[in-house]
N, C-alpha and C positions, 0 to 999 in steps of 0.2 A: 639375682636380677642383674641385667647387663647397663651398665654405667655409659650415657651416654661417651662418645670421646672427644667432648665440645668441651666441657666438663671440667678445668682444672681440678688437682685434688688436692687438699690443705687440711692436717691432723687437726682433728678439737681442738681448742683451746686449752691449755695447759695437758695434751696429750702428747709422747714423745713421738718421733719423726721415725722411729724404728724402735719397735719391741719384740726382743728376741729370748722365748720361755722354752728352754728344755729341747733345745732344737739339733737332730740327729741328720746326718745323713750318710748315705752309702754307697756303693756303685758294686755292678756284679748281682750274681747271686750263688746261691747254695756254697759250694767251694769255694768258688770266687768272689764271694760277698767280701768287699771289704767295708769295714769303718771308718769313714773318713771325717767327720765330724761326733762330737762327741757330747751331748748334753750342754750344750751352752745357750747363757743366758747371759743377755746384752740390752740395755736402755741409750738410746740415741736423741738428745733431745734439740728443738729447734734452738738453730741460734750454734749448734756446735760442731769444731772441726776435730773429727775424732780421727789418731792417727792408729793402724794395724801392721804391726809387725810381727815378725816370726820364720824363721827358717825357710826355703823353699821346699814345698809337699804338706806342709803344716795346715792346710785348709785355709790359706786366707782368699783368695779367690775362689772358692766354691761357696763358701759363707757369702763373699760378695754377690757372686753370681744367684744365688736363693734372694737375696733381699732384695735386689733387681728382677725380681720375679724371671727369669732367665732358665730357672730349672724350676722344677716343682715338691714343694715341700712334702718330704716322706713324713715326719715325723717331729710334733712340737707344737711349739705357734710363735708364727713368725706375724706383728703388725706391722705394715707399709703405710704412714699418711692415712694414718687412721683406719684401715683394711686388714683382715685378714687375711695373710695369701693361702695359705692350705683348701685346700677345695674350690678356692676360685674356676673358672670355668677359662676358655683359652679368649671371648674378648675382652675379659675384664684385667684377665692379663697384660693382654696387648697394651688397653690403655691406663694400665699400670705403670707400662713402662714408657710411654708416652708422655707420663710425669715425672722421670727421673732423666737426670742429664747423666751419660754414662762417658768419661772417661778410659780410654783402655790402652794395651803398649801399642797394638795394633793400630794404628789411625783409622783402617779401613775408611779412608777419602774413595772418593770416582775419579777414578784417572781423567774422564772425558769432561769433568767441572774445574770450575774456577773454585779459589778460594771461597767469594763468594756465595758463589751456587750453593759449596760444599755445606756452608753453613745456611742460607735462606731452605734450604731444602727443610730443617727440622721445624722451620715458623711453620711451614704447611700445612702441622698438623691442626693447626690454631685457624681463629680469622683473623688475620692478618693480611690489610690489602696488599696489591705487589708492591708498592710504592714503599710501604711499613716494613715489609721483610729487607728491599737493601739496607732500608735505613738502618734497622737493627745490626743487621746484620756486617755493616761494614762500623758500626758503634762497637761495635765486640771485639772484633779483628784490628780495628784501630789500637784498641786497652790490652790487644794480648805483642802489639807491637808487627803486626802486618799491614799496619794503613797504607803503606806504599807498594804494597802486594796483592791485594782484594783480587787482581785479576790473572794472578797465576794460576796453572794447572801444578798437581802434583809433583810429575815428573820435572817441574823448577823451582820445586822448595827443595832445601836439606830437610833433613830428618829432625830437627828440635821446629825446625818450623812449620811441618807439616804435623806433629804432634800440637802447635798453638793453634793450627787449625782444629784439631779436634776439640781441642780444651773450650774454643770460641763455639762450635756447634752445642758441645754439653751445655754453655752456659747462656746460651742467645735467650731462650725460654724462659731464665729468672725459676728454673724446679726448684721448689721446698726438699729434695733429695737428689744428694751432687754422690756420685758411686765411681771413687777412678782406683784404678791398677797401675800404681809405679807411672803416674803423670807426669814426673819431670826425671825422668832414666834417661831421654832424647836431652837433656837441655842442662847447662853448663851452670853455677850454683847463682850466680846472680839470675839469670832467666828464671832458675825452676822456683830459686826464695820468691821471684816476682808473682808468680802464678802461684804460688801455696797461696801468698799475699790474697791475691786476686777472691779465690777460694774463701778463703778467711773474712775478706770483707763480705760478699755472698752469704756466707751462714749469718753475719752479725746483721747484714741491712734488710734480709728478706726473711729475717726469721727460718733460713735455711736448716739442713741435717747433712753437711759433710763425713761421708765417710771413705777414709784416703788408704789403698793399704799402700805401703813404702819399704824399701831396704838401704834410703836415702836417707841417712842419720845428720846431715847439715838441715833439714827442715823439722827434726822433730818437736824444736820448740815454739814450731809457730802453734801447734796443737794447743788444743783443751784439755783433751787425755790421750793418754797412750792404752795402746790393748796388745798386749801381746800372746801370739796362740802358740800352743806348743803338739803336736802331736792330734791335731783337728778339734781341740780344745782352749779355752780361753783359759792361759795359765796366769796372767796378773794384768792388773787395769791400774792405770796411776794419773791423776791429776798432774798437769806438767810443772806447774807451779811448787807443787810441793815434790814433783821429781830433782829438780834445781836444788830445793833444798837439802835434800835427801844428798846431794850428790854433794853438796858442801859440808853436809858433814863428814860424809865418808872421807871426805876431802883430810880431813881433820883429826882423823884415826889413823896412826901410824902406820897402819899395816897398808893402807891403801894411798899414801900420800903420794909415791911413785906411779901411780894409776893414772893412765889419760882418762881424759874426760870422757870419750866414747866409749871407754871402758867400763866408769863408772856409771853412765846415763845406761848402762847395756842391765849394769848387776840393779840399779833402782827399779828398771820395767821386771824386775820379778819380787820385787820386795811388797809386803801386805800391808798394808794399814791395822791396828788394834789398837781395840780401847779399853781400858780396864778402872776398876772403881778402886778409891782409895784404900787400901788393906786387902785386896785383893790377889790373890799367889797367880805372879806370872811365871819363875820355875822355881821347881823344888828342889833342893838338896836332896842328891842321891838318884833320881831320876834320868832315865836317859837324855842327852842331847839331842834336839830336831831341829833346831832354829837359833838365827844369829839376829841380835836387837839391838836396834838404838832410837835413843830418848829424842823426840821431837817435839815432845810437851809433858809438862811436869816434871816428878820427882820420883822415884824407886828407893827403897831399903834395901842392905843388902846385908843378909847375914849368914854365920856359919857356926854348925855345929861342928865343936871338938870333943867328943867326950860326953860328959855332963856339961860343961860349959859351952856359954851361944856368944860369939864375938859379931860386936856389932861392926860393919865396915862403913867407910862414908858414904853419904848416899850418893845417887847417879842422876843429874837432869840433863835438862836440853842439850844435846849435842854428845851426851856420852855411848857407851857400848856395850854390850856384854853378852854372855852364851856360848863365848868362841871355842869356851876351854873344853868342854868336852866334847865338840867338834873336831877339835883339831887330835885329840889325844885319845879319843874311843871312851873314854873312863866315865864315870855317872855326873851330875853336876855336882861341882864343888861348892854353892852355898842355895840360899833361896832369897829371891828376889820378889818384892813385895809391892805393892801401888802405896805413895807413901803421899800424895794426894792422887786424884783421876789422873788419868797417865797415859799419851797416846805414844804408840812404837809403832817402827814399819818393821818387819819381821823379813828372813831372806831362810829358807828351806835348807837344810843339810843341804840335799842333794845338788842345790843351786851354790850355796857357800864351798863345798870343796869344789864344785867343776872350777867358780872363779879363782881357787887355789891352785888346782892342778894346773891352770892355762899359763900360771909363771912359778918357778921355784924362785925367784925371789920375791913374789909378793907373800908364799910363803913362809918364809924363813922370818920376814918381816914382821906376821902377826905373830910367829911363835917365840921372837923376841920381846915385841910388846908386850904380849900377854907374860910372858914367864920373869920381865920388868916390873910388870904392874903388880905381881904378885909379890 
């Protein structure tokens, strides 16, 4: 049934602002078929600025452009503000996206509008009398720092300023879902912190669902969480808060203490969260190597068989490390580590631990010193 477009759209109550189950997509067919997204599953909820990163080609704007109903879902279920888009029909679309403030690198302004215009034009869809749309609309362009430009045309901004014109059209309407592509690429690090700023207060005052993708590593701690996708796939999601942390500790393990910080904030967005019960085997002695740990709550046992004899070593908490050794050395693992109360780790993948090895020989050489010290 077609959804009038008078209609603003606002998720249930305690429903997220984007639910994303098992969501495929492709382009091409037969030979040409490719896979470009990959089984991913994503909860977006009001109130939150979620930040998307990931390589270029990686799917993060075709992901976006699906939950902007922009393309049409092959495969999965994707919920928008309470809707499911799969099988919508094309006006419910339309005023799909009529509730979403979209952000993009592109400005795509009209050359032959004012600032202004450029933005009054999106109240249109609304009732909003003429009188209420400048208002608005020069309220917005004021807060994005064009108040003394409302009446220029394109061809007399710069490009970070005709970029704040678009950020002012996304946002004039107050959408429950803010959807932008690299919003602050145009704009120099004070500007674009101001306008993540902007964004941020938006999710928190209108119970909004910011979703930002970015390759602008100076804003990613104004986030709630980070997503990072790797190959049209969502390969780790981290709370930024305890990204910080994460990064303090690594801070704090030799091997990584020569490590810039964007370095380190780079290896946390792939590190996992786990939770384990007290006496619980997180690795075995003898077992192969897949994963490198460290302790962000509680306490671990850690012991070794020699023989018939079992040496106990001291235990490991908050802030410690371990796994590295037969990562680094190919060999089975050297003891077994145990939950020595409940015990949370952020865990980092072989294959993620040596890329961040091979990207320097001395942050290598570093941990193979540590490690073959500590033993």
């Amino acid at each position: 049934m077609t959804t009038s477009a008078r209609i603003p759209l606002t998720p249930p109550p305690g429903e997220p602002g984007v639910a994303i189950r098992g969501l495929n997509h492709w382009f091409g067919a037969g030979e040409n078929k490719k896979h470009c997204l990959v089984d991913n599953t994503l909860t977006l909820m009001p109130g939150e600025l979620v930040v998307m990163t990931g390589p270029s080609g990686s799917g993060k704007t075709t992901l976006l452009t699906l939950v902007g109903a922009l393309r049409t879902v092959q495969d999965g279920s994707l919920r928008v503000l309470g809707r499911e888009l799969k099988g919508l029909g094309k006006a419910d679309l339309t005023h799909m996206r009529h509730n979403i403030g979209f952000i993009f690198q592109a400005h795509n302004l009209f050359d032959s509008l004012t600032a202004l215009e450029n933005v009054s034009m999106a109240l249109e869809l609304w009732d909003h009398s003429p009188a209420e749309r400048v208002r608005r609309a020069t309220e917005i362009l004021t807060r994005v720092g064009l108040g003394a430009r409302v009446h220029y045309k394109p061809q007399n901004l710069s490009g970070g300023q005709k970029q704040r014109v678009a950020i002012a059209r996304a946002l004039v309407n107050r959408p429950r879902l803010v959807l932008a592509d690299e919003p602050t690429a145009a704009l120099d690090k004070a500007s674009g912190r101001e306008v993540v700023n902007m964004l941020k207060e938006l999710a928190q005052q209108e119970a909004s669902t910011v979703l930002l993708v970015t390759h602008d590593s100076r804003i990613l701690d104004v986030a709630d969480r980070i997503v990072n996708m790797i190959d049209g796939a969502i390969a780790s999601e981290i709370v930024v808060e305890e990204a910080v942390t994460i990064c303090e500790f690594l801070a704090k393990v030799p091997a990584f203490a020569a490590t810039t910080p964007a370095a380190l904030t780079e290896i946390s967005q792939k590190m996992a969260k786990e939770h384990y019960r007290a006496g619980s085997v997180i690795i075995r002695q003898g077992d192969e190597g897949d994963k490198f740990y460290v302790v962000v709550g509680g306490e671990v046992n850690v012991s070794e068989r020699r023989g018939e004899e079992t040496i106990q070593h001291p235990s490991l908490g908050v802030g410690a490390f371990f796994g590295e050794a037969a990562l680094l050395t190919g060999q089975p693992r050297l003891a077994t580590v145990t939950g020595k109360t409940d015990v949370v780790l952020y865990s980092l993948k072989k294959a993620d631990f040596l890329q961040a090895m091979n990207r320097s020989g001395t942050l290598e050489s570093q941990l193979r010193s540590a490690f073959f010290t500590r033993r």
